[in-house]
C-alpha positions as CSV (number, residue, x, y, z in Angstrom):
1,X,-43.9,112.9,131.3
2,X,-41.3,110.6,129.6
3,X,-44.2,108.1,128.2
4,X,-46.4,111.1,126.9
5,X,-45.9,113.6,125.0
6,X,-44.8,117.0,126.5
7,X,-47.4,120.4,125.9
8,X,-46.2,123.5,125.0
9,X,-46.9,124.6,128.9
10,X,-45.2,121.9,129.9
11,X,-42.0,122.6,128.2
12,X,-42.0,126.4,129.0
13,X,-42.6,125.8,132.7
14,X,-39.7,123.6,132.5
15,X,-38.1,125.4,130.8
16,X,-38.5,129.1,132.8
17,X,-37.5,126.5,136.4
18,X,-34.3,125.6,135.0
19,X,-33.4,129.0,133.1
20,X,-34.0,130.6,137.5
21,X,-32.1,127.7,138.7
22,X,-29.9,128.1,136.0
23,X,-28.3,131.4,135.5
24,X,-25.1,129.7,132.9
25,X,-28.2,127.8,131.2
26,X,-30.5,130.7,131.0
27,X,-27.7,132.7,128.8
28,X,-27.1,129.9,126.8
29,X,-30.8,129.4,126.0
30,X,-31.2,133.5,125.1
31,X,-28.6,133.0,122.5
32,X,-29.1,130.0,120.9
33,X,-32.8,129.0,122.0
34,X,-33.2,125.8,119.5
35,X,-29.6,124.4,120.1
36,X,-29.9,124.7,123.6
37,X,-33.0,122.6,123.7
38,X,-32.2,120.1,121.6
39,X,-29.4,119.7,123.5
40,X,-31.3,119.5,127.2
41,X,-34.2,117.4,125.0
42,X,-31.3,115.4,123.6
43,X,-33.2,115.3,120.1
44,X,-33.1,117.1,117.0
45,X,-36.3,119.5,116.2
46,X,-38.0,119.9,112.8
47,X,-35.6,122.5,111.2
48,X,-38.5,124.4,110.1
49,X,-39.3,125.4,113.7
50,X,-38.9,128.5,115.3
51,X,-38.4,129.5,118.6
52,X,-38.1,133.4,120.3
53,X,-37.0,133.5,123.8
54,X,-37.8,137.0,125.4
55,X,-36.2,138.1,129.0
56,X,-39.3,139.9,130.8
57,X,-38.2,142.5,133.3
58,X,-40.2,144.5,135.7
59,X,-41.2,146.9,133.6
60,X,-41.9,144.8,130.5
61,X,-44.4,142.1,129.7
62,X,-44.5,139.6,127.0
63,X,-47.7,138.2,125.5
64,X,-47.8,134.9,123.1
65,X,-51.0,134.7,121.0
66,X,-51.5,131.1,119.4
67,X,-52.5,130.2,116.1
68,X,-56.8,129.7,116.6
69,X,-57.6,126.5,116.5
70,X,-58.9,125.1,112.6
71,X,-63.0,125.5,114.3
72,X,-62.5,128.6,116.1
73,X,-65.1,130.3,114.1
74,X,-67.9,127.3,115.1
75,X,-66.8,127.0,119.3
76,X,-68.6,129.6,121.5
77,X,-67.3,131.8,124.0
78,X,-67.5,128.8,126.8
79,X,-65.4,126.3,124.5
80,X,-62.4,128.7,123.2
81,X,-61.9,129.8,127.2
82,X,-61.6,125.8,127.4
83,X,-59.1,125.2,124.8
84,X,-57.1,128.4,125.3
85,X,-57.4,127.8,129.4
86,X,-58.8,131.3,130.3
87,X,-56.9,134.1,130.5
88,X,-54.7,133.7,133.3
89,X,-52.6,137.1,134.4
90,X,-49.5,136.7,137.2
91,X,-48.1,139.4,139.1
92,X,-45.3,138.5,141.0
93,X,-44.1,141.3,143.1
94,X,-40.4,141.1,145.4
95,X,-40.4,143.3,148.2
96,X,-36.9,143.6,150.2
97,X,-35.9,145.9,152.8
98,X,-39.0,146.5,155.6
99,X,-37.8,146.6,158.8
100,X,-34.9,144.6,159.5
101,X,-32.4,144.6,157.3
102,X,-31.9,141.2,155.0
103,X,-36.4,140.6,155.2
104,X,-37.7,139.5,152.0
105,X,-41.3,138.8,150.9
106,X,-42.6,137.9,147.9
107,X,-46.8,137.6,146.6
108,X,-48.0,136.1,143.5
109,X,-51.5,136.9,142.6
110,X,-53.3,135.6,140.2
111,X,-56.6,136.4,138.7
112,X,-58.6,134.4,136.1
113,X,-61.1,136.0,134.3
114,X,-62.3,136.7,130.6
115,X,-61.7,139.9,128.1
């Protein structure tokens, strides 16, 4: 990723490994979200950008809807699913307990499908 340029998925899913590997990290980045990754980019970013950092929890979900891209209103159904990458939902449940004590499980499902 060091010769190209990095997406905005790439950086978040960077970003969300180190903030779980992280714990001293992931406070930092909650309070000062811009600092802290110009810091771990180790370059300034444009001063007029913003960035929001929200903590999920179990029972709250975050949604982040881009700006449409400038021919939104001339791609079809087919090409927006394209450039937005489908809607993708995760559900990542933690299960502990069951039978003998100290058994963990954990499931990820995820669906893709349109509205």
């Amino acid at each position: 990723m060091e010769s190209q340029q990095a997406t905005h998925r790439d950086l978040e899913t960077a970003l969300i490994e180190k903030c779980w590997k992280d714990p001293e990290f992931k406070k930092e980045v909650v309070k000062d979200p811009k600092g802290m990754l110009e810091r771990h980019l180790g370059k300034k970013l444009p001063t007029d950008l913003n960035i929001f950092i929200h903590e999920e929890d179990a029972n709250t979900l975050h949604f982040s809807i881009p700006p449409a891209p400038g021919n939104a209103a001339e791609l079809s159904d087919e090409e927006l699913e394209r450039v937005a990458g489908g809607t993708e939902f995760v559900a990542v449940a933690i299960i502990t307990g069951g039978v003998a004590a100290g058994v963990s499980a954990s499931a990820v499902i995820t669906t893709k499908q349109g509205w």
